[in-house]
N, C-alpha and C positions, 0 to 999 in steps of 0.2 A: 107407063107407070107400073111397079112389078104389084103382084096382086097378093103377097107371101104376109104372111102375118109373126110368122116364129123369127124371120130375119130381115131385120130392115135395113137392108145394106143402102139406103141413099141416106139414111142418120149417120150411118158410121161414113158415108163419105164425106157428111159435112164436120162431123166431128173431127174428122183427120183433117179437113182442110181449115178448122178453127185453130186447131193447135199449132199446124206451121204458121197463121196469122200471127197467133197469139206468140210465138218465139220471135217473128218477123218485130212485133211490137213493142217486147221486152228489149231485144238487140236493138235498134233506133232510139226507146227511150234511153239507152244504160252509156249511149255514146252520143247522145244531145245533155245529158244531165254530166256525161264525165269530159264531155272534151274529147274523148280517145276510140281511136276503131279499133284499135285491139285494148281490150280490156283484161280479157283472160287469153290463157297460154290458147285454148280450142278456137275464137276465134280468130285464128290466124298462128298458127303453130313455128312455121318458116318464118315468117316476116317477127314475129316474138324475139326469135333467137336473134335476128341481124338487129331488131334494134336495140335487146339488151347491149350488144356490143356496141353498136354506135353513143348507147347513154354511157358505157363505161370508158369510153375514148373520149368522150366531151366533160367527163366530171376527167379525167388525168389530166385532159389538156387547160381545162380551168385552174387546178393545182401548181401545174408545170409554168403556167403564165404567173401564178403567184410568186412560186418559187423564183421565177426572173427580178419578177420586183423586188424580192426582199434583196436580190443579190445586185440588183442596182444601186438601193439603199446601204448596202454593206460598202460599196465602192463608192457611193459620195461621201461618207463618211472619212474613210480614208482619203478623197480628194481634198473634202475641206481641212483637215491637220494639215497636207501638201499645202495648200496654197498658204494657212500659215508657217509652216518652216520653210515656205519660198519666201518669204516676207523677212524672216528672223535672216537669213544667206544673203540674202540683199543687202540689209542693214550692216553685216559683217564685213560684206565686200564695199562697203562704202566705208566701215572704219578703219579698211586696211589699205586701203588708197590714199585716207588722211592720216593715220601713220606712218607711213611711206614717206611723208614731205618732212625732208629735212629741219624745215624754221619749227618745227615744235621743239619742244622740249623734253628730258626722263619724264615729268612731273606729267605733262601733256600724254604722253603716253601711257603711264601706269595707268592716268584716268581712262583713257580709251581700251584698253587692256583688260579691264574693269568691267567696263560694260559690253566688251568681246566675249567675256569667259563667262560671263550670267547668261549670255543669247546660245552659249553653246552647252549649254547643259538645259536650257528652255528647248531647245530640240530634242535632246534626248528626252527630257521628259514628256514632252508633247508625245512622240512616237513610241513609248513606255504605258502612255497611257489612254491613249484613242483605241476607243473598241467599239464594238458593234454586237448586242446581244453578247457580252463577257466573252467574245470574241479578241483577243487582243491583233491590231491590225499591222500597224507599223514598226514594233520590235522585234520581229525577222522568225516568228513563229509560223509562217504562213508562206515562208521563203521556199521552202520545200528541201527535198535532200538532193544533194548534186548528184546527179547522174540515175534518181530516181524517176521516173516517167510521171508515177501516180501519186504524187505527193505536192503537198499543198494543202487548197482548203478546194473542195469538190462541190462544183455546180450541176447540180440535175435540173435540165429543162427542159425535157424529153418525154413523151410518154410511153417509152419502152425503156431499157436496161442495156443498151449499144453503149460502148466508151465511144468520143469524139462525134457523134451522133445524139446520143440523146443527154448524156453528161460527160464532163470535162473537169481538167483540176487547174486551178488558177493560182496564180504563185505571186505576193506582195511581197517585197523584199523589203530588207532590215533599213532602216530610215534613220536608225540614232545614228548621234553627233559622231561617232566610233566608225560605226559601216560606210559613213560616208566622207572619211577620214580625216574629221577635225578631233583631235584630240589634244591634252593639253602639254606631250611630249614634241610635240611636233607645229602646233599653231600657235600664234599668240601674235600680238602686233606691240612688243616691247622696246625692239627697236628697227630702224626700217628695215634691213635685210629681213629680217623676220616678217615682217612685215609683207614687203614682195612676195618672200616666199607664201604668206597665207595668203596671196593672190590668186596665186596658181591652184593650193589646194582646195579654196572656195571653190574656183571655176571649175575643178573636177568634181566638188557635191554637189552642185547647181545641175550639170551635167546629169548627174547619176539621177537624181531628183526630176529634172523633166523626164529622163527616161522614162522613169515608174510610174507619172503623173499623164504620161504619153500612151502606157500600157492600159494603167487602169481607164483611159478615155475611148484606147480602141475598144476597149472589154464592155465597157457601157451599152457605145455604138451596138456590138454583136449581139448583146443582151435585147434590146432598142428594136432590132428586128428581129429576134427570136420571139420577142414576144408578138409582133404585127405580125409573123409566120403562124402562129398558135392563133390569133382572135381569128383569122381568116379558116385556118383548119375545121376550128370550133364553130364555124359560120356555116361553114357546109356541111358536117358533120351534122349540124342540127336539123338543119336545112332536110338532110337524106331521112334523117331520123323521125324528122316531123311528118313527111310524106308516109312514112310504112305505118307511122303510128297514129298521128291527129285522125280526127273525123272531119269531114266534107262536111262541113252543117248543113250546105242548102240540101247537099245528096240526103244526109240523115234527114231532115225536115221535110224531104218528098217522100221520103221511103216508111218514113211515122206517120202521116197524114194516108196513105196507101192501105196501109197496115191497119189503121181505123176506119175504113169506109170498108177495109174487108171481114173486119171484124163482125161491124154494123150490120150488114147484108150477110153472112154465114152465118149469126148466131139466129135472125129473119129464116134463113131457109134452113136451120135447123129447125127449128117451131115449124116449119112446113112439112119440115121429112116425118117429123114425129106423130103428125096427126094423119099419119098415111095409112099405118095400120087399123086406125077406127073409122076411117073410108072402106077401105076392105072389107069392114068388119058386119056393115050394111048390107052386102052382097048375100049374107045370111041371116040377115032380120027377116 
């Protein structure tokens, strides 16, 4: 025991070893009450920076999954008009087969002719007027320009800025009665040759029609796994992020319970160091 009276260096060592407690104490509770081992940039400076990045790759890749969904919804949309002007081309091609048959009559066919020429302006207008977010879909705004690469309507699903990579441009071609070449120079089922003849041009929009209904279903499919590529990225990503960043409860809960029985016991032998100098101090009574 030192016998010095002006400097009580065994206070100041308990003092020093209260205050790293006492940090020990503050750090354990500040990361049992938040959840989080890095709370500020100091504890943990390197592992901060890699998980702000990993939080800003998991909030792109949550967007970029959104992003896929609205463009899945954008493309069922124009599926459902398809499948009804698959319906309206059906019907057409059924009333150009029973024009076709000689035992009718002019009177029989004007009527059938009739209700030809109204189903084919119900497709123009159908595909005139299906949109998506005032998006117009099937009017051939979205067709792109020939021989331009980047043109179309542009899907970003990415969480970078890479063409074909993280966004792409997708192309829905013109759908009315016109692009898909029933028009009223050229179709009609008045008498049968006409007739045959709109056989054949049916079976070329029917054609052209699954084509684009064939496109927009691989486009879904792509979309469909873009996004199970994204929630698994984001799985891990969190996963990595969780690890640099969460707190070990039971480690926090041992390391706070530690912290308090050192507390306990140093502020104890502080009151011991203190009463050291008026020990000494008897040496000269």
């Amino acid at each position: 025991m030192s016998t010095r009276i002006n400097h009580n260096v065994l206070s100041m060592i308990a003092q020093r070893n209260i205050w790293t407690t006492q940090n020990d104490l503050d750090t354990a509770l500040t990361r049992l009450s938040s959840g989080l081992r890095v709370n500020y940039a100091w504890d943990d400076p390197a592992g901060l920076a890699i998980s702000e990045r990993f939080r800003a790759q998991i909030s792109s890749m949550e967007e970029a999954e959104r992003n896929a969904n609205y463009n899945i919804n954008l493309l069922a949309t124009a599926e459902g008009a398809l499948q009804t002007i698959d319906t309206q081309l059906t019907r057409l091609r059924s009333l150009a087969i029973q024009a076709s048959n000689g035992a009718l009559t002019s009177t029989d066919r004007n009527a059938l002719n009739t209700e030809f020429t109204q189903l084919v302006s119900e497709i123009t207008r159908i595909a005139q007027s299906v949109n998506y977010n005032n998006l117009s879909l099937l009017d051939g705004s979205l067709s792109g320009t020939p021989g331009v690469t980047n043109s179309g309507i542009k899907f970003h699903i990415g969480t970078y800025n890479t063409q074909n990579q993280d966004y792409y441009y997708v192309r829905i071609g013109d759908m009315t009665a016109s692009a898909l070449g029933l028009t009223a120079t050229n179709v009609d089922v008045t008498d049968t040759l006409n007739a045959q003849n709109a056989i054949t041009i049916i079976d070329q929009a029917i054609e052209l029609k699954d084509t684009e209904r064939t496109q927009i279903g691989g486009y879904v499919n792509r979309l469909q796994n873009t996004i199970a590529n994204l929630q698994i990225g984001r799985e891990n990503a969190t996963q990595s992020e969780s690890q640099i960043r969460d707190a070990d409860i039971a480690a926090e809960m041992s390391a706070f319970t530690r912290a308090q029985i050192l507390m306990q016991t140093g502020v104890s032998m502080l009151a011991q160091a203190n009463m050291i100098p008026q020990v000494v101090s008897q040496l000269v009574g």
